[in-house]
BAVEXRO-805679 format. One record per residue: residue number from 1; residue in one letter; x, y, z of N, C-alpha, C, O in turn. Coordinates in steps of 0.05 Angstrom, whole numbers, padded with zeros to 5 digits. Layout:
% BAVEXRO-805679
    n  res     n.u     n.v     n.w    ca.u    ca.v    ca.w     c.u     c.v     c.w     o.u     o.v     o.w
  NUM    A       X       Y       Z       X       Y       Z       X       Y       Z       X       Y       Z
...
% end
This chain:
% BAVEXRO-805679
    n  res     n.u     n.v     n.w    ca.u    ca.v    ca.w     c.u     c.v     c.w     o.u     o.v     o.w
    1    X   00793   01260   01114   00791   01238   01133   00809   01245   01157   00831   01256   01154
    2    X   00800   01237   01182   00811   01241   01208   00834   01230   01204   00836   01213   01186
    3    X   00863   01239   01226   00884   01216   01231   00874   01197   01247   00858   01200   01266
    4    X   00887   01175   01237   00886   01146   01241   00896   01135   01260   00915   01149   01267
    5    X   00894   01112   01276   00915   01102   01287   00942   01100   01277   00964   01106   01286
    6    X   00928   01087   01247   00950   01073   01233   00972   01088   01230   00995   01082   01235
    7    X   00959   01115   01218   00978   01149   01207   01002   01139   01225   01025   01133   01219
    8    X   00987   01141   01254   01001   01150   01274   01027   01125   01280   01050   01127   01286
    9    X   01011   01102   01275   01041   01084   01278   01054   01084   01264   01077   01080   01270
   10    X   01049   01087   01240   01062   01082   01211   01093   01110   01221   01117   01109   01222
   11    X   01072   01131   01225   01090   01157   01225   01120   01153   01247   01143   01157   01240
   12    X   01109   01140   01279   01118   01135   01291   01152   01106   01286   01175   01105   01295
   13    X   01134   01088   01265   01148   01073   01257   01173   01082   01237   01195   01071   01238
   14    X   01165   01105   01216   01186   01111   01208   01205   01127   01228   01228   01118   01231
   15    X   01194   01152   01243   01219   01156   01263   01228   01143   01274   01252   01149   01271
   16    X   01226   01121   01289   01235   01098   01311   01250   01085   01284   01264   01067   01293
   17    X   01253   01086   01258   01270   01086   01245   01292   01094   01240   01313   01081   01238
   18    X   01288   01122   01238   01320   01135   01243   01330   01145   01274   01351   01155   01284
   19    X   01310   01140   01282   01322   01147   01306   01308   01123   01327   01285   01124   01337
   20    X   01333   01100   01331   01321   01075   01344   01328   01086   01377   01310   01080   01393
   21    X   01343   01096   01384   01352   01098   01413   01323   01117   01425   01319   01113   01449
   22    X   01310   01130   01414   01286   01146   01427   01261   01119   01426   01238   01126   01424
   23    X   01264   01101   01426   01240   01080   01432   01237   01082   01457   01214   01076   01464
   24    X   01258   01089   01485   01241   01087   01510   01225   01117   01516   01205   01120   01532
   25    X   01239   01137   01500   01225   01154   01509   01203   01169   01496   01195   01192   01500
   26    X   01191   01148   01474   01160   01151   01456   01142   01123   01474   01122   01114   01463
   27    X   01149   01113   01496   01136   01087   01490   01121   01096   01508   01111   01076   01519
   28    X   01111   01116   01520   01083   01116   01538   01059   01121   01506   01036   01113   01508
   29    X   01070   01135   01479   01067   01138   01466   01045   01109   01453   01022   01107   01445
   30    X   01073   01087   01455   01062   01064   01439   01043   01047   01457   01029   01029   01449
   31    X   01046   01055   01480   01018   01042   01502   01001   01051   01499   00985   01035   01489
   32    X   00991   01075   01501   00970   01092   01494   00960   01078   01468   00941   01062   01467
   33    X   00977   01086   01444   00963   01076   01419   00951   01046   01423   00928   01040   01418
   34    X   00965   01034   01431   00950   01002   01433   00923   01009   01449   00907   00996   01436
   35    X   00910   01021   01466   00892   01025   01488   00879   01040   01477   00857   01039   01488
   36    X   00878   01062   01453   00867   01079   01447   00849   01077   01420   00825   01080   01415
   37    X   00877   01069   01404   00862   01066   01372   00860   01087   01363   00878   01103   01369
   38    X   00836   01097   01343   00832   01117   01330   00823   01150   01354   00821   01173   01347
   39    X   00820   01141   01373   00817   01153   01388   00839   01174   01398   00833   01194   01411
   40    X   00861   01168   01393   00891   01177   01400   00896   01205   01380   00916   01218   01379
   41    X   00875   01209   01368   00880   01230   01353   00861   01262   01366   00861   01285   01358
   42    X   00844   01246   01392   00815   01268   01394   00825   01280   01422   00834   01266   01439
   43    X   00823   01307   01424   00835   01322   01437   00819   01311   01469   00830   01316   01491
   44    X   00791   01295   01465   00778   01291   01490   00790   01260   01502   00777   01247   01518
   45    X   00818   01250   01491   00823   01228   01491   00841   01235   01513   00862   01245   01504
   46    X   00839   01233   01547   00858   01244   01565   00873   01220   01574   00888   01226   01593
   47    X   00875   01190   01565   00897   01177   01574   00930   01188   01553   00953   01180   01555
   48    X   00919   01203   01540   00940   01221   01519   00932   01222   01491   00913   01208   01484
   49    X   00945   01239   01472   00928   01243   01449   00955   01261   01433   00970   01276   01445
   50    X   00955   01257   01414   00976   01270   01395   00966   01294   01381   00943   01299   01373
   51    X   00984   01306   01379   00985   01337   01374   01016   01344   01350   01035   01329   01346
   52    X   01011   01368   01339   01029   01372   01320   01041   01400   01319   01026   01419   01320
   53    X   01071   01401   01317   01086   01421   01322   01102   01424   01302   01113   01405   01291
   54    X   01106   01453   01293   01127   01459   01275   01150   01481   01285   01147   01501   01299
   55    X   01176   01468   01270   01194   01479   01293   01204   01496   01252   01211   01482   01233
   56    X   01199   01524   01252   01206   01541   01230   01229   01552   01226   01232   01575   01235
   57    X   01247   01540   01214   01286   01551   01209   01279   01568   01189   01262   01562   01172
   58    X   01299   01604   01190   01300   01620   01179   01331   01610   01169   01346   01595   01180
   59    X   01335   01624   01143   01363   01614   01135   01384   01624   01157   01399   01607   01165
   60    X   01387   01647   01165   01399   01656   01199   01404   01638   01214   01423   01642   01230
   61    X   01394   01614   01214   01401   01591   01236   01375   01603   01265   01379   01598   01289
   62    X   01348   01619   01254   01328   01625   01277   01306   01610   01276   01292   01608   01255
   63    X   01301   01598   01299   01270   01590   01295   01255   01597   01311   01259   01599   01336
   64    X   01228   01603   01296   01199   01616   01307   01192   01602   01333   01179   01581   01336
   65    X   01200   01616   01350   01177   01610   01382   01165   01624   01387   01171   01647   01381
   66    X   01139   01620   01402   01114   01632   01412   01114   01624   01443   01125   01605   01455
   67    X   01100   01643   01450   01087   01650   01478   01060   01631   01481   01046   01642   01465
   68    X   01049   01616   01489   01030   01601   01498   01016   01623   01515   01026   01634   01535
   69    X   00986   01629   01503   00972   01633   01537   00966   01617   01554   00977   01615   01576
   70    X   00954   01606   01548   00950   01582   01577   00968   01573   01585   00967   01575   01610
   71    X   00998   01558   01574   01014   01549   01594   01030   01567   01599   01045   01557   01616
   72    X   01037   01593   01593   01050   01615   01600   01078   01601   01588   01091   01593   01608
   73    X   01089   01596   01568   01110   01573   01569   01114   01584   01537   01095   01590   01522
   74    X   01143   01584   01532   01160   01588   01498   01157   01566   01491   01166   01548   01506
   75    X   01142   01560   01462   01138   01542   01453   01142   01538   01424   01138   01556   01409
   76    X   01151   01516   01416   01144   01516   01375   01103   01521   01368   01083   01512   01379
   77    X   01107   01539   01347   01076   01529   01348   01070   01510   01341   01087   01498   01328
   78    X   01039   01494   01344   01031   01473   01343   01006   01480   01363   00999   01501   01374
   79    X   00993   01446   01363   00974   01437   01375   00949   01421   01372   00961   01399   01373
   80    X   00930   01416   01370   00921   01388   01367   00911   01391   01337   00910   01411   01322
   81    X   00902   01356   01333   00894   01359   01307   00871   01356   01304   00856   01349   01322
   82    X   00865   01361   01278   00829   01369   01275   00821   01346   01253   00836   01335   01236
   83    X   00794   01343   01258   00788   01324   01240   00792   01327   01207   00790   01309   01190
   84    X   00801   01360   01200   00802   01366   01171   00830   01351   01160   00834   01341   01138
   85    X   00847   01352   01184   00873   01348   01178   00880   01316   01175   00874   01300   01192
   86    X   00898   01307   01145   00899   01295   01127   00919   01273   01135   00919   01249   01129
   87    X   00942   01289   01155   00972   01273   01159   00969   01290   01184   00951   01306   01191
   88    X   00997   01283   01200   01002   01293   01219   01021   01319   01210   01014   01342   01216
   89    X   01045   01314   01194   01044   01340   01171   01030   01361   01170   01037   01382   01181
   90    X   01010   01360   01156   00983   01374   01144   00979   01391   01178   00972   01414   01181
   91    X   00985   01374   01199   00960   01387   01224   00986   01404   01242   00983   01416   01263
   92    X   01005   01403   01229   01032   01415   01242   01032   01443   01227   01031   01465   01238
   93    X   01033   01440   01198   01029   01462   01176   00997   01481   01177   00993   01503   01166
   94    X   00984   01472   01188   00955   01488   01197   00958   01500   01222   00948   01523   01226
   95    X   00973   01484   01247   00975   01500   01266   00993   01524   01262   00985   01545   01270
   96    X   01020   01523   01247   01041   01544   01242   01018   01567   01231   01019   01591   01238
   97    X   01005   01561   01221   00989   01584   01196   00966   01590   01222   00964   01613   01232
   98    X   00957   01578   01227   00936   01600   01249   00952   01608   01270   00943   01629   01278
   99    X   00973   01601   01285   00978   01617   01301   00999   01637   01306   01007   01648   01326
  100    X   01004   01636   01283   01028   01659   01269   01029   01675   01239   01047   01690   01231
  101    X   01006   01668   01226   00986   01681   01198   01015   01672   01184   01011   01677   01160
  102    X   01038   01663   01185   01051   01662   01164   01038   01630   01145   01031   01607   01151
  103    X   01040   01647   01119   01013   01619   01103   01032   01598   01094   01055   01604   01089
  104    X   01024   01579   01094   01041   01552   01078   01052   01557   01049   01068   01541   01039
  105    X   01045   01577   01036   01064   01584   01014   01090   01595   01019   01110   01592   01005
  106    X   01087   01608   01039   01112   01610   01051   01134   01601   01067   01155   01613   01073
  107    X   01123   01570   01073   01144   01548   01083   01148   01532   01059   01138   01536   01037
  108    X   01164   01513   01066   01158   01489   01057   01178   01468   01073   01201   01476   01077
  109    X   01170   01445   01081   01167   01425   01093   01203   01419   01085   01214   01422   01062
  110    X   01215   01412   01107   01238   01393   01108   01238   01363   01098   01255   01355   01082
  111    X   01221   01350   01105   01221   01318   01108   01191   01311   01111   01177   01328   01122
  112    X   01181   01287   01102   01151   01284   01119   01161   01261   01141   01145   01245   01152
  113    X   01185   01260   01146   01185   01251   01179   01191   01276   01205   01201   01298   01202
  114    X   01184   01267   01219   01192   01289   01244   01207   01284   01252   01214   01262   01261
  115    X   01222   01316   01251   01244   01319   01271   01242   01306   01292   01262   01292   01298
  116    X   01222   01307   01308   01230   01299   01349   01192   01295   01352   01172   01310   01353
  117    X   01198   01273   01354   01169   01264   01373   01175   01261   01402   01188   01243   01413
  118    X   01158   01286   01415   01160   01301   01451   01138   01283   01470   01116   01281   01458
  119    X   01139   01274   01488   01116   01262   01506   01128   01280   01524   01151   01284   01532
  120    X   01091   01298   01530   01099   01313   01550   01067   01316   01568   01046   01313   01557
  121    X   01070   01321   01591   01054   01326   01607   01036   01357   01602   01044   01380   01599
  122    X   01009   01344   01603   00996   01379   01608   00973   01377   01627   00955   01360   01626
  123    X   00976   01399   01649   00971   01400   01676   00930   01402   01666   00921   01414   01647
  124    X   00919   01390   01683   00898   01403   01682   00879   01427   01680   00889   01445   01695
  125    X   00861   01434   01672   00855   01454   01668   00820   01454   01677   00804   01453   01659
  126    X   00814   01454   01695   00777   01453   01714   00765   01477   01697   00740   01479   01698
  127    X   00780   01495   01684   00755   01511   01668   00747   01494   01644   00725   01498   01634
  128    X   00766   01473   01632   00762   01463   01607   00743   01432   01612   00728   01420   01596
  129    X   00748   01425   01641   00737   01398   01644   00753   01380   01648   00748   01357   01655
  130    X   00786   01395   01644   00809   01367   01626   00820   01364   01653   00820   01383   01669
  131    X   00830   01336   01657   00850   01323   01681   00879   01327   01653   00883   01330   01629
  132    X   00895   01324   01681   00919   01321   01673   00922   01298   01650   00910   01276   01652
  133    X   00941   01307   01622   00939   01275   01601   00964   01282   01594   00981   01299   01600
  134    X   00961   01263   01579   00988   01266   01555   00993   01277   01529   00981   01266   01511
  135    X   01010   01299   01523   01014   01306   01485   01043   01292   01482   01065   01294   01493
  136    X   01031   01275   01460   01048   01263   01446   01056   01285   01408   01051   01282   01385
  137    X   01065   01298   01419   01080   01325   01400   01103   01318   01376   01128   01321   01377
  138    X   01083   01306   01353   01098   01304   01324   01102   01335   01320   01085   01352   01316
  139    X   01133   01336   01320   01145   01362   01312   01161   01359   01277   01181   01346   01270
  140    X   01147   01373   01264   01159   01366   01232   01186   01398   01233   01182   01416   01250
  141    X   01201   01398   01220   01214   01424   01205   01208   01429   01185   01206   01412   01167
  142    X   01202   01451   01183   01195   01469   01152   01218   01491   01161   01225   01497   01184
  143    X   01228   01503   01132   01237   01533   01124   01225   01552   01110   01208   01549   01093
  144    X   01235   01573   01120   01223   01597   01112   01246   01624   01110   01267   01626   01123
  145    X   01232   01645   01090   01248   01669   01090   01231   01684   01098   01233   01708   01093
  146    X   01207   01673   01114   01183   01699   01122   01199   01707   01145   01217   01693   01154
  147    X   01191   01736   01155   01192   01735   01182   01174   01754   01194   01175   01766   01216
  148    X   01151   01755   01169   01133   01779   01189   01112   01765   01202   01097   01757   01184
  149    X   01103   01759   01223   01081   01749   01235   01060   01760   01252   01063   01779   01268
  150    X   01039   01748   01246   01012   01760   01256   01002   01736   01271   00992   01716   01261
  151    X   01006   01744   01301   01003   01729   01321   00968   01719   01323   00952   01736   01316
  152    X   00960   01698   01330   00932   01685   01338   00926   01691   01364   00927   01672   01381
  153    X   00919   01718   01373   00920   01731   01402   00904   01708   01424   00910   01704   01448
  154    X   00883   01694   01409   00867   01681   01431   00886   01665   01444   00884   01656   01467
  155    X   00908   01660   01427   00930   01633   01442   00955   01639   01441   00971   01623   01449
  156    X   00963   01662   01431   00995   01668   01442   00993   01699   01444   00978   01716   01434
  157    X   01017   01701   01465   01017   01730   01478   01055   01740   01453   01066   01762   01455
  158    X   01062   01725   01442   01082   01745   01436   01107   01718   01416   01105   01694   01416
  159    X   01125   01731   01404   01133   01716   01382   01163   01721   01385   01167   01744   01379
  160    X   01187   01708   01393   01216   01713   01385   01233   01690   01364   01232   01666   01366
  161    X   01248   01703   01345   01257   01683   01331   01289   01677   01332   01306   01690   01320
  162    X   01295   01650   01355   01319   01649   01367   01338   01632   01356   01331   01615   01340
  163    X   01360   01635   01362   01377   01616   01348   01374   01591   01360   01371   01588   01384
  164    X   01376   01567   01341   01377   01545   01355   01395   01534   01378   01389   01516   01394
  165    X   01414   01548   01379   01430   01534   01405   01424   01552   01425   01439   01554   01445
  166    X   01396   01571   01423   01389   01578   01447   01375   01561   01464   01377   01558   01489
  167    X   01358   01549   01446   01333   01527   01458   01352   01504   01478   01375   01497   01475
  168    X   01333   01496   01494   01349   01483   01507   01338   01443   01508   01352   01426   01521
  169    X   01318   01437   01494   01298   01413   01503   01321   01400   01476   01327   01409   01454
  170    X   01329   01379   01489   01346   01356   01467   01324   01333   01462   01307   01327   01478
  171    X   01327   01325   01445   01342   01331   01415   01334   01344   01403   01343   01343   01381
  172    X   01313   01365   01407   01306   01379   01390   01320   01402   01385   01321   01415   01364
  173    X   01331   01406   01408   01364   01425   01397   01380   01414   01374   01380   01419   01350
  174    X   01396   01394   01391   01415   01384   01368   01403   01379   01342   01419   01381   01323
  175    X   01383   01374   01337   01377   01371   01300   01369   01402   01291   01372   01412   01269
  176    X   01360   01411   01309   01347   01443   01296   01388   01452   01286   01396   01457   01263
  177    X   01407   01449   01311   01429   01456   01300   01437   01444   01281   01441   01462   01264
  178    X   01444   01422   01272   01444   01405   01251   01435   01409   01226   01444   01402   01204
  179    X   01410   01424   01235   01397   01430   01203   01404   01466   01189   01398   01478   01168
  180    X   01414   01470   01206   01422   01502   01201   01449   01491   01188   01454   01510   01172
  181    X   01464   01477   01185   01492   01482   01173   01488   01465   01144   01506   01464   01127
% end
């Protein structure tokens, strides 16, 4: 079954749980959902649409970033979710595995809340049809002792695995550091 609205508030509601002070900066998040509905999950949904990211800690204190082709931009992998996908979890743990072949037997999940839910802008694209929208970016943590990866060439150009206090986007620094000690 597709994600839900509900998934999505429910999910949203437990973060805005432990972390109450990020309510102004998910709430283009909670407009959208009211306006959207089940719709907030379909990648053709351009007043914004949620997407899923996994940010992968090696015991080293490194986590897996990728090269984006299209936005030319270092990124956690991730990206939208598909109707197969179960949780927003599930669509975070499918993107890690296609676009870095490391398989889900080889992670396993931190928490089934997310680390850092990101609202972020993505520019249009006239070859795809898309106007400028919104990703609303459920980022979960998983660990791992993999570190061999086999990149998804159609969508990333290249793979470094950095220490967390290199990254620089808060809070998703400060907890990636947090969770290394």
């Amino acid at each position: 079954m597709p994600i839900t609205a509900q998934h999505v508030r429910e999910t949203l509601d437990a973060y805005l749980g432990e972390h109450p002070a990020e309510k102004d900066s998910v709430s283009a998040l909670v407009a959208t959902l009211g306006q959207t509905g089940d719709t907030i999950a379909s990648r053709k949904e351009f007043r914004g649409h949620v997407t899923a990211g996994a940010a992968l800690l090696r015991p080293d204190g490194r986590v897996l970033t990728i090269e984006h082709r299209a936005l030319r931009a270092w990124l956690l992998p991730g990206g939208h979710v598909e109707n197969s996908d179960t949780s927003l979890v599930d669509a975070a743990l499918r993107e890690l595995a296609e676009e870095t072949g490391i398989s889900p037997d080889q992670v396993e999940p931190d928490s089934g809340l997310p680390l850092n839910v990101d609202v972020h802008t993505i520019p249009a694209n006239d070859a795809k049809g898309e106007p400028e929208h919104l990703h609303f970016d459920f980022r979960y943590l998983f660990r791992t002792t993999a570190d061999t990866v086999e990149l998804q060439e159609e969508e990333v150009t290249a793979y470094s695995w950095q220490f967390a206090d290199m990254l620089t986007a808060e809070p998703l620094r400060s907890r990636l550091m947090a969770a290394t000690r």
